[in-house]
C-alpha positions in Angstrom: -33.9 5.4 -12.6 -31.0 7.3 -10.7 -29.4 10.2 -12.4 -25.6 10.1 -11.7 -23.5 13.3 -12.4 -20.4 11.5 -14.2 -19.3 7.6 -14.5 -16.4 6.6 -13.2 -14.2 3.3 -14.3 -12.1 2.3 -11.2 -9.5 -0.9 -11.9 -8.4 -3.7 -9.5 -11.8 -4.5 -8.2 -10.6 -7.6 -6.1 -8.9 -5.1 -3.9 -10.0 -3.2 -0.7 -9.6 0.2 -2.0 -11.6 -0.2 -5.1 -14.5 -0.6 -2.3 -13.8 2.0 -0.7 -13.3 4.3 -4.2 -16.9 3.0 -5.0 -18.6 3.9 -1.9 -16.4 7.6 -1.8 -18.1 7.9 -5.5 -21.6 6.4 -5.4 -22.5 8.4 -2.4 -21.4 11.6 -4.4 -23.8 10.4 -7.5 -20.9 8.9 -9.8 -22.1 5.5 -11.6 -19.1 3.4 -10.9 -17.9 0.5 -12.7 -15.1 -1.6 -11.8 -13.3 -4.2 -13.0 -10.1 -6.3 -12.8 -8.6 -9.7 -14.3 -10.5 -11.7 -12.3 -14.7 -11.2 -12.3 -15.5 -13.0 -8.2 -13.9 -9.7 -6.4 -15.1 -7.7 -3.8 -15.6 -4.5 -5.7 -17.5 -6.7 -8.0 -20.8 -7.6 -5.7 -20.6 -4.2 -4.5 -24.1 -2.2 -4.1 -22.8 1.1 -4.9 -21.3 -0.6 -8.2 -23.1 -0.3 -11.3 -21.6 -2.8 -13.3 -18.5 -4.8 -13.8 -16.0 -6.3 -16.3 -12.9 -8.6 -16.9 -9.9 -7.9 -19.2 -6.8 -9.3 -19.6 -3.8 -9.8 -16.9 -1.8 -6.5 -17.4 1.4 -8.5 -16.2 1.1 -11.7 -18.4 -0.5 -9.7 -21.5 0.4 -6.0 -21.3 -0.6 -5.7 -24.9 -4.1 -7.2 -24.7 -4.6 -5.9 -21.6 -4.3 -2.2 -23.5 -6.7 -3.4 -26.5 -9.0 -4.2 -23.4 -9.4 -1.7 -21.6 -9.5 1.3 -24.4 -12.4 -1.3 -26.0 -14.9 -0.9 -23.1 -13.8 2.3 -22.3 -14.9 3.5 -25.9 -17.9 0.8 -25.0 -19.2 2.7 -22.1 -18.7 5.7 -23.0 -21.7 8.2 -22.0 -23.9 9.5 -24.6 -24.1 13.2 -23.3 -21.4 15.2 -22.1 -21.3 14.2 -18.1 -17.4 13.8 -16.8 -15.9 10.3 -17.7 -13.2 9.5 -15.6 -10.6 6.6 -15.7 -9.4 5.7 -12.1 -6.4 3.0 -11.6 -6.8 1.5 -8.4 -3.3 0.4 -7.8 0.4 -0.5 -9.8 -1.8 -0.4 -13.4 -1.8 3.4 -12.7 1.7 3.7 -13.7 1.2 1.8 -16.9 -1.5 3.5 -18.2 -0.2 6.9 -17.9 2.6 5.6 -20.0 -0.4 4.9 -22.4 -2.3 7.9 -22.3 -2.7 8.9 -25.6 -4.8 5.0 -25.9 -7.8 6.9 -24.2 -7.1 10.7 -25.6 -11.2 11.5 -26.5 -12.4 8.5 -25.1 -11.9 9.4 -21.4 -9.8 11.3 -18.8 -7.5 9.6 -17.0 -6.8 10.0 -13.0 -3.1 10.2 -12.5 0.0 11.4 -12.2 1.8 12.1 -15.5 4.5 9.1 -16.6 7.1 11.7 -16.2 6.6 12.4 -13.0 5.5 9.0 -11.8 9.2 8.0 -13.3 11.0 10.0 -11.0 9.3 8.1 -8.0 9.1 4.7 -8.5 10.9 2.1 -9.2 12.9 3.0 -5.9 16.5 3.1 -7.4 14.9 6.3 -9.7 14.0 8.0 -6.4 17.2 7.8 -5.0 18.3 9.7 -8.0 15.9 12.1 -7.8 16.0 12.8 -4.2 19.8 13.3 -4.3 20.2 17.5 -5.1 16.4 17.8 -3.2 17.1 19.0 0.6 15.4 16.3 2.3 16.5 13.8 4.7 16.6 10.1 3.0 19.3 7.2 4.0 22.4 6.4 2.0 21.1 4.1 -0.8 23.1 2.3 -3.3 22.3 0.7 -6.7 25.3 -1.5 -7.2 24.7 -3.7 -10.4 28.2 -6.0 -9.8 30.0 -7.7 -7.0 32.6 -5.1 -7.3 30.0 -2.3 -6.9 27.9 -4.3 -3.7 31.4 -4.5 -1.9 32.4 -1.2 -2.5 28.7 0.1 -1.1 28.5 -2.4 1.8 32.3 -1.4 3.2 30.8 2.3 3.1 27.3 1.3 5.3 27.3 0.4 9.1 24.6 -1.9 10.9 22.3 -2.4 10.8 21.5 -2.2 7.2 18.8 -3.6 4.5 18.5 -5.3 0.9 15.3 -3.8 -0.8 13.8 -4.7 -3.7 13.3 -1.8 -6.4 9.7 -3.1 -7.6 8.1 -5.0 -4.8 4.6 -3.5 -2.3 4.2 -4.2 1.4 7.1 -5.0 2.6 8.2 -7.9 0.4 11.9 -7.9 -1.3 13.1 -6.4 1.9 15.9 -8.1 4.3 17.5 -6.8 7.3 21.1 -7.5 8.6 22.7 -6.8 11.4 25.9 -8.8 10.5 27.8 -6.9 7.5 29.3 -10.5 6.0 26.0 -11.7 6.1 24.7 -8.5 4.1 27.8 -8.8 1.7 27.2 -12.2 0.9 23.4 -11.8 0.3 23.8 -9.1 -1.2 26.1 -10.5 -4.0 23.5 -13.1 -4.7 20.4 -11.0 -5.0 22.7 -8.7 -7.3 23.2 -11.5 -9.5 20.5 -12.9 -9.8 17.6 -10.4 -9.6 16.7 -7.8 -12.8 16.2 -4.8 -11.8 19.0 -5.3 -8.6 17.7 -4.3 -5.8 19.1 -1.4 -3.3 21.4 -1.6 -0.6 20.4 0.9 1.8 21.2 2.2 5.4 18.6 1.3 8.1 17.0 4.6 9.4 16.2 5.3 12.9 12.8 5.0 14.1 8.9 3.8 12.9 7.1 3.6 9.9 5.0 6.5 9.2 2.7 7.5 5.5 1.4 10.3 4.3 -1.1 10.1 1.5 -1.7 13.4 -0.5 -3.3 15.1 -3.4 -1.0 17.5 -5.4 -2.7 20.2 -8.0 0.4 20.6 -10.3 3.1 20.9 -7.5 0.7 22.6 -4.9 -0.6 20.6 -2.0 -4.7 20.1 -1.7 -5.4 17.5 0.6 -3.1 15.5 3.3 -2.9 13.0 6.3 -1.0 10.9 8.0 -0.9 7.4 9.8 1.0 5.2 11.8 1.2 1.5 11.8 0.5 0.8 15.3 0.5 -2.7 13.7 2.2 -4.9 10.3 1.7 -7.7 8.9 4.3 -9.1 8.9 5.9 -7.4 11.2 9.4 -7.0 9.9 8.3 -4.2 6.9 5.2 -5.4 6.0 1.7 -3.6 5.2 -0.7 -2.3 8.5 -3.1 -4.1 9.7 -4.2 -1.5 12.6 -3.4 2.0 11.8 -3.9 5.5 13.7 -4.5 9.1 12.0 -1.5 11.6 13.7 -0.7 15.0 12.8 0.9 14.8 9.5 3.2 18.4 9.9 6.2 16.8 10.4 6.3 15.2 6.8 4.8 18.0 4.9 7.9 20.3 4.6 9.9 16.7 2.4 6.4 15.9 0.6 6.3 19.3 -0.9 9.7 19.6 -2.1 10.1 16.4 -3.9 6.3 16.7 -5.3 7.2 20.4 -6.5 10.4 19.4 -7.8 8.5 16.7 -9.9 5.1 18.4 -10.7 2.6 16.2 -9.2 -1.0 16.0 -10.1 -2.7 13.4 -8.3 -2.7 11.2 -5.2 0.2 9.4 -4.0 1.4 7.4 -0.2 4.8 8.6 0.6 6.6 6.4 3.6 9.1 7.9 6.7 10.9 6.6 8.8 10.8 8.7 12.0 11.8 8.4 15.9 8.7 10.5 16.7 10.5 12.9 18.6 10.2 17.2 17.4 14.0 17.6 17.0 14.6 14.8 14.5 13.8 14.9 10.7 11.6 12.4 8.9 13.7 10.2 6.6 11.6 9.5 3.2 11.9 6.0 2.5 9.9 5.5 -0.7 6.5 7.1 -2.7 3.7 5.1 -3.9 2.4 6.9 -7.1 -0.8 5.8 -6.5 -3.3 4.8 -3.8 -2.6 2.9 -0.9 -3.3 0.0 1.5 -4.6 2.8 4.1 -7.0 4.3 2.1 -10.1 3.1 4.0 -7.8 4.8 7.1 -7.6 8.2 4.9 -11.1 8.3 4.4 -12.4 7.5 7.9 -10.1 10.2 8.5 -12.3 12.7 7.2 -10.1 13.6 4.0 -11.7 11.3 0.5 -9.1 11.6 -1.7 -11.2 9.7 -3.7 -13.4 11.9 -4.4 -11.1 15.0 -4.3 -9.2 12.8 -7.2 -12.4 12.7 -9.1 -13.3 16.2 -8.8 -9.6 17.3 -9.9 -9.7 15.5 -13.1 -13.4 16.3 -13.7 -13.3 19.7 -13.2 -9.2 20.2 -13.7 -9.0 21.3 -10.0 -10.2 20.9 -6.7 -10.7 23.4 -3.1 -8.3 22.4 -0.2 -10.0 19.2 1.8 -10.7 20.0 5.5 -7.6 19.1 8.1 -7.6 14.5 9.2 -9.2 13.5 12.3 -5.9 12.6 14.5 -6.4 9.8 16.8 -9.1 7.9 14.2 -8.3 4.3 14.1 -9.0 1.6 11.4 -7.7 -2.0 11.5 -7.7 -5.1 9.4 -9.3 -7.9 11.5 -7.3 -11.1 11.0 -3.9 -9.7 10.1 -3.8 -7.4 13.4 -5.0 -10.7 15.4 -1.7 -12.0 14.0 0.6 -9.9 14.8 -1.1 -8.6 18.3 -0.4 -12.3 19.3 3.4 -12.3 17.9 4.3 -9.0 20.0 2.7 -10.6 22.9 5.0 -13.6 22.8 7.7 -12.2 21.9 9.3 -10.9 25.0 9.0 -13.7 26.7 10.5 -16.1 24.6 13.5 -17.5 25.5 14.4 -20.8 23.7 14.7 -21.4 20.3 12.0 -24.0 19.8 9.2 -21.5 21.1 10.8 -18.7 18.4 11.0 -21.3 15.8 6.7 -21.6 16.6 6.1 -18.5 16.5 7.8 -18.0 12.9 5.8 -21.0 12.4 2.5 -19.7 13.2 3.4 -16.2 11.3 4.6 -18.3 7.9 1.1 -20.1 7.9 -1.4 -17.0 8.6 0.3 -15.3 5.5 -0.1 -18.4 3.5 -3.7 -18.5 4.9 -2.9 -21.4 6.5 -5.4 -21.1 8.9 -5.9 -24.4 11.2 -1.8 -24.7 11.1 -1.4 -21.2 11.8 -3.6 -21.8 15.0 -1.7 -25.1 15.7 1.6 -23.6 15.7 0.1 -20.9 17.8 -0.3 -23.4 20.2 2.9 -24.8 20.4 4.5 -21.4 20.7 2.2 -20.5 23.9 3.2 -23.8 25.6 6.7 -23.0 25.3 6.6 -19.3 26.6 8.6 -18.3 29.3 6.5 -15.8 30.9 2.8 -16.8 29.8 0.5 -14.6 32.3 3.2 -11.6 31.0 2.2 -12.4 27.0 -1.0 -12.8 27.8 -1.4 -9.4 29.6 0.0 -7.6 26.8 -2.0 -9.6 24.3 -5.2 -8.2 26.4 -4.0 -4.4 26.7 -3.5 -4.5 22.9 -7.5 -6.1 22.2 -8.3 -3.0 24.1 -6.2 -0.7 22.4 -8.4 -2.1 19.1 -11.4 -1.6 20.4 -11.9 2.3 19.1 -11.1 0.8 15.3 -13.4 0.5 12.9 -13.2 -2.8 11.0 -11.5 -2.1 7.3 -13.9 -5.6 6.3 -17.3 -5.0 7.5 -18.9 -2.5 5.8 -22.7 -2.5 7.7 -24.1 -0.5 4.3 -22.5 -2.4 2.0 -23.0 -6.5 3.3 -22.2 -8.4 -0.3 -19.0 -7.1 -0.7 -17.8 -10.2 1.8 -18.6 -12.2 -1.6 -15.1 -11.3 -2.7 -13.8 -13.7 -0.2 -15.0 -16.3 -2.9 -11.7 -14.8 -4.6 -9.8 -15.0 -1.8 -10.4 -18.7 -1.4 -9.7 -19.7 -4.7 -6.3 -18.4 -4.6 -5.5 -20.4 -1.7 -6.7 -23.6 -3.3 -5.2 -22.8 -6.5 -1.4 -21.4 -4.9 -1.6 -22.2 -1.3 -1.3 -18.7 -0.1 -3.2 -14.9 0.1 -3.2 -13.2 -3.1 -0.8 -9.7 -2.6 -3.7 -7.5 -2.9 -4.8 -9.1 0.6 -1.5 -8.6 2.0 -0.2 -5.1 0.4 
């Protein structure tokens, strides 16, 4: 019978970094249990879980979901005195550090304090808290009536965005380039929409994210990636990603996480133009982990782990510097967009773009064999095919270096959790958000 040094509880076990939290753990001798609303997810019929359990849907029960939790945490509880950790995978972090006290002597819970997290996130909050903080961010405004959106939209030039305050990868968020057209969405969403969402300035450049650990304020483990690919495209979550030298963010990531007294791991997002003489602009923190976490750890940094150790042991040694250049990538959802870029220039008519929005509509649905078909169509009515094509062949080359984020070789059954997967697609015609985010 295997020893383990602590037990770990890790939540949201249909999601790709729950694996990856279980394999960081197991192979440091944690027992890890997941578990999540759901009991066919990937974490689920993982080999380096221990065991697994359902509760109740934190966003259609929050009170049973509470009772649930705090039972089989008291449930399986260890007998002796080896470190018990509770470890939200993704947005339930925020709600159970607002419940803390639930699990007081029953077990210690890995993240950020609600105080802190509540100066991050929802968005509109860290506008208000990056505001006397000396670090680049665009002009952002919370209007609440139609008086307020005009008055914020005559002060903003193009192009500019509407962005949800509560929404992950990339979703709530529209661009304009045309300021009546912004005014008059704007207005609606206002209206319509609890909490409103931002109006905010466009910043220059790429999307870039830094995922670090803080130890009270001070800074214990860091890297950074770029999206070399989204999915969607416009905003939306990486599906190929590459591990750069994360210097330029640190300077911002340390002021606002000082300012607020972080302890834990969080994502933070730039926008950046790449170049040595312009500032990162902060965009938004994630108080919690992120889509790139299997990126973080092929990296060479396991904030996983280091998370573990931190709340074990109440602090942790500075992690060894990321591997720039390491490359990850999501299989289906870079195929996706690789093929959009490649069209893209050389489409000239409006029946070919029309296809191609086609084609990207059904693979986030899922839609496979209309995805494909659509794909089709949009090929046929390129203008410059052997040019698409060319480009669509440099980038399979550029992928070659990244390791798969879906096939783990040491880990095979965890492809089971595409049983979830499935059933969301015949149940709501679409990819469940922990797919896409």
């Amino acid at each position: 019978m295997t020893e383990f040094k602590g037990r770990a509880i890790v939540t949201y076990g249909r999601s790709l970094m729950a694996v990856v939290i279980a394999h960081s753990l197991s192979k440091q001798g944690i027992e890890v249990i997941t578990c999540d609303s759901v009991g066919m997810t990937a974490a689920s019929f993982s080999r380096f879980t221990e065991g697994n359990f359902v509760h109740a849907d934190q966003a259609d029960d929050p009170r049973r979901y509470l009772a649930d939790m705090v039972a089989h945490v008291r449930e399986l509880k260890p007998k002796d005195n080896r470190p018990y950790i509770l470890i939200p995978t993704f947005r339930d972090g925020k709600f159970l550090s607002e419940h803390r006290e639930k699990f007081e002597g029953l077990i210690t819970l890995a993240a950020a304090d609600f105080a802190s997290i509540d100066q991050v996130d929802p968005k509109q909050h860290l506008v208000e808290t990056l505001k006397p903080l000396d670090i680049a961010a665009p002009k952002t405004f919370t209007p609440t009536t139609e008086e307020e959106v005009k008055s914020a939209v005559a002060e903003l030039s193009m192009p500019a965005l509407i962005k949800a305050v509560d929404e992950v990868g990339g979703r709530g968020i529209e661009f304009f380039q045309d300021k009546d057209k912004l005014l008059k969405r704007a207005i609606e969403r206002v209206a319509k929409e609890n909490p409103p969402p931002l109006i905010q300035q466009a910043a220059d450049g790429e999307d870039y994210c830094l995922g670090v650990l803080y130890e009270n304020g001070e800074l214990r483990a860091h890297m950074a990636y770029h999206n070399l690919q989204n999915m969607p495209s416009e905003g939306g979550a990486g599906a190929m990603r590459e591990t750069i030298d994360d210097a330029p963010f640190i300077r911002a990531a340390n002021t606002l996480m000082r300012a607020v007294g972080w302890n834990g791991v969080a994502e933070i997002d730039f926008m950046w133009s790449g170049k040595p003489e312009d500032e990162p602009v902060i965009i938004e923190v994630n108080p919690r982990f992120w889509a790139g976490l299997f990126q973080s750890v092929e990296s060479g940094v396991d904030f996983p782990w280091l998370l573990y150790q931190l709340f074990a042991n109440g602090t942790v040694e500075e992690s060894r510097d990321a591997v720039i250049g390491t490359k990850t990538r999501i299989p289906v959802a870079w195929a996706a967009g690789a093929i959009k870029d490649a069209l893209s220039a050389d489409i000239d008519t409006e029946g070919a773009k029309a296809a191609v929005r086609d084609m990207m509509d059904h693979v986030e649905k899922g839609e496979l064999r209309s995805a494909f078909s659509a794909l089709k169509t949009a090929f046929g009515k390129a203008t410059n095919l052997e040019e698409g094509i060319a480009l669509l062949r440099k980038q399979a080359r550029n992928a070659k270096s990244a390791k798969s984020e879906l096939m783990f070789d040491d880990d095979p059954m965890t492809s089971l959790g595409i049983f979830f997967i499935l059933s969301s697609l015949a149940r709501h015609g679409k990819l469940p958000p922990e797919v896409t985010d």
